[in-house]
Each structure stands twice: as structure tokens, then as C-alpha cells.
C-alpha positions in Angstrom: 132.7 122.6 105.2 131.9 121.3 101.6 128.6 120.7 102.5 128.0 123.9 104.5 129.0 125.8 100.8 126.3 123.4 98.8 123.7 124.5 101.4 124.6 128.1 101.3 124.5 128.0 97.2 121.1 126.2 96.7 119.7 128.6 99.3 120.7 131.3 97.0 120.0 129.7 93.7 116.4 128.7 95.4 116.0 132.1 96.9 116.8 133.5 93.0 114.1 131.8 91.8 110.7 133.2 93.4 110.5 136.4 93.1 108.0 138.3 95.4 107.0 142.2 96.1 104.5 144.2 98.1 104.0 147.7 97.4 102.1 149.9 99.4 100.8 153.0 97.4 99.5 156.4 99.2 98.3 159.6 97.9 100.4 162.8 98.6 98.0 165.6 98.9 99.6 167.2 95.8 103.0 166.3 96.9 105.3 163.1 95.6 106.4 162.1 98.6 102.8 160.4 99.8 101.6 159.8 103.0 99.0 158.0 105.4 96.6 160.5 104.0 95.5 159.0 100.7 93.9 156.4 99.3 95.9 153.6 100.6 96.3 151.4 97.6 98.3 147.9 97.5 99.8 145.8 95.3 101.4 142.1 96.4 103.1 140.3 93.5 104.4 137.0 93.7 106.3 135.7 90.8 107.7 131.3 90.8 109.0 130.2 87.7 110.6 132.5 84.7 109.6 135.1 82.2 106.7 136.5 84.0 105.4 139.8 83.4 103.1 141.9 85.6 102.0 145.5 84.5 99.7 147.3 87.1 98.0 150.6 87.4 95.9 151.9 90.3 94.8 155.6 90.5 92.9 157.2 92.9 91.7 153.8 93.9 90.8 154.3 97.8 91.2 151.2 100.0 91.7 148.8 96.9 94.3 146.1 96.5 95.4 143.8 93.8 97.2 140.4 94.7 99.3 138.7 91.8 100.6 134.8 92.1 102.4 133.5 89.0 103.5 130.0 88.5 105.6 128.6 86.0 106.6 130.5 82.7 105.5 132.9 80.2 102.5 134.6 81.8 100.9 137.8 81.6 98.9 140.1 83.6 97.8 143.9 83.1 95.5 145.1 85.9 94.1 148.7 85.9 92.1 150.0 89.0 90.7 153.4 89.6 87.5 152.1 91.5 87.2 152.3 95.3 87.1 150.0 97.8 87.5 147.4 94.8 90.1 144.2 94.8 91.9 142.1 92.0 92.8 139.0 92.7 94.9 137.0 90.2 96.5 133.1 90.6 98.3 131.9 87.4 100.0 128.1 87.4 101.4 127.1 84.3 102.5 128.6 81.0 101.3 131.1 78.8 98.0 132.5 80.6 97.5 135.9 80.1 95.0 138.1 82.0 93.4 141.4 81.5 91.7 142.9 84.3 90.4 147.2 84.1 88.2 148.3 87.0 87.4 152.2 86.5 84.6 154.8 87.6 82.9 152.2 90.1 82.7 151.5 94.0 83.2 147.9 95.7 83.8 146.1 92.3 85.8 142.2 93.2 87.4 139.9 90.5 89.0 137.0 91.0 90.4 134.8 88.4 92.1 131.7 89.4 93.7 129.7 85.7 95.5 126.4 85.7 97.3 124.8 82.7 98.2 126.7 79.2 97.2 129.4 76.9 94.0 130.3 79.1 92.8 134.1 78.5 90.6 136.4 80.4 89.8 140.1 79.5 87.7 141.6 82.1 86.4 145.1 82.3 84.0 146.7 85.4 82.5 149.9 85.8 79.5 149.5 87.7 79.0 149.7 91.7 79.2 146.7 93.3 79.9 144.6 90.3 81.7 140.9 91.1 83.5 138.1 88.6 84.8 135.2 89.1 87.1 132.9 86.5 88.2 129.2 87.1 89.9 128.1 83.5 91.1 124.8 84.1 93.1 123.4 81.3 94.4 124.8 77.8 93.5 127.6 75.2 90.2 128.6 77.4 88.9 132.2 76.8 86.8 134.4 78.8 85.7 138.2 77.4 83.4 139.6 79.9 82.1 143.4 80.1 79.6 144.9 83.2 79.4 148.1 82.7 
């Protein structure tokens, strides 16, 4: 029985610990209650670790998805979408990263930004059609600024 209770709390202390979401966002046809009508946006978040911090905006962003994986402690993301048909795709392991990612006024725009290690940055903005970026930092107190308009 003793053991049976040390399972049951480690399950719930391990199950404490990762912290995921999945939100699927639809357009209301000038209503708040939304429907299968709309744009059909998504948002997946998953959080391991402690003191992560996700802040995400999509608008009017047709068929577009962003998918957030945080590992370890302390990072940051702010994603802003408002392009069609467009995808963000973060992966953050370690401490510290911190990622800024704005997609506006364009159609099929990707990024993906994958960072490893400590204190890495990216700020990324798109506004053309079809525009792609792709990030690997590897390491600590890399920095990436990158504009395609």
C-alpha cells in the first residue's frame, strides 16, 4: 500500500511538472462564440521545466498554426501572426532564450527557429508572400535580427 501512495505522488508531482496546451482558434462571423467558419487558427504549447513564458497573437490568420516547445527555465517567446496560410514553429532547451517572431500582411510565410543552450536571441519579422527563416543557435549569448519585408 506504501508503495502504491509513492507511485500515485510522483505521477502527480511528474504530471505537475510539464505543462502542455492546444488551442484551437475560429472566427465567429461577427459573433464571440466562433465557429468552423473562420479562419481556423491553432496554437500547441508545450512548456518542461519552470518559469516559462509564452505570449501569442494570431488575427485573421487563415489556416496558420504556431507550435511552442520550452525546455528548462527562464525562456521567452512572443509570436504575432496575421498572415495566411503561414506557420511558427518554436523549440527552446535550456535557459534564458528568448524569441521574437511577427508575421503580418503576407501569405504562406514559415519560421522555424530551433535554440539550444543559454541566453540565445532571435527577433524575426515577415511581411512578404512566401517568405521562409530558419534559426539553429547552438550554444550561449547567440543573436539573430532578421527583417524580410
Amino acid at each position: 500500500m506504501k508503495l502504491l501512495k509513492v507511485a500515485v505522488i510522483a505521477a502527480i508531482v511528474v504530471s505537475g511538472s510539464a505543462m502542455a496546451g492546444s488551442i484551437p482558434q475560429w472566427g465567429g462571423n461577427g459573433g464571440n462564440h466562433g465557429n468552423n467558419n473562420g479562419p481556423d487558427e491553432k496554437l500547441t504549447v508545450y512548456q518542461y521545466g519552470g518559469n516559462n513564458l509564452v505570449n501569442s497573437l494570431q488575427s485573421d490568420a487563415r489556416d496558420s498554426t504556431i507550435d511552442v516547445r520550452q525546455h528548462g527555465f527562464g525562456n521567452t517567446a512572443d509570436l504575432s501572426q496575421g498572415a495566411d496560410d503561414s506557420t511558427i514553429d518554436l523549440n527552446q532547451r535550456g535557459f534564458g532564450n528568448s524569441a521574437t517572431v511577427s508575421q503580418w500582411s503576407g501569405k504562406n510565410l514559415s519560421v522555424d527557429v530551433s535554440q539550444s543552450g543559454g541566453r540565445n536571441a532571435v527577433d524575426i519579422r515577415q511581411t512578404a508572400n512566401g517568405s521562409e527563416a530558419n534559426v539553429t543557435q547552438v550554444g550561449f549569448g547567440n543573436r539573430v535580427n532578421a527583417g524580410q519585408y
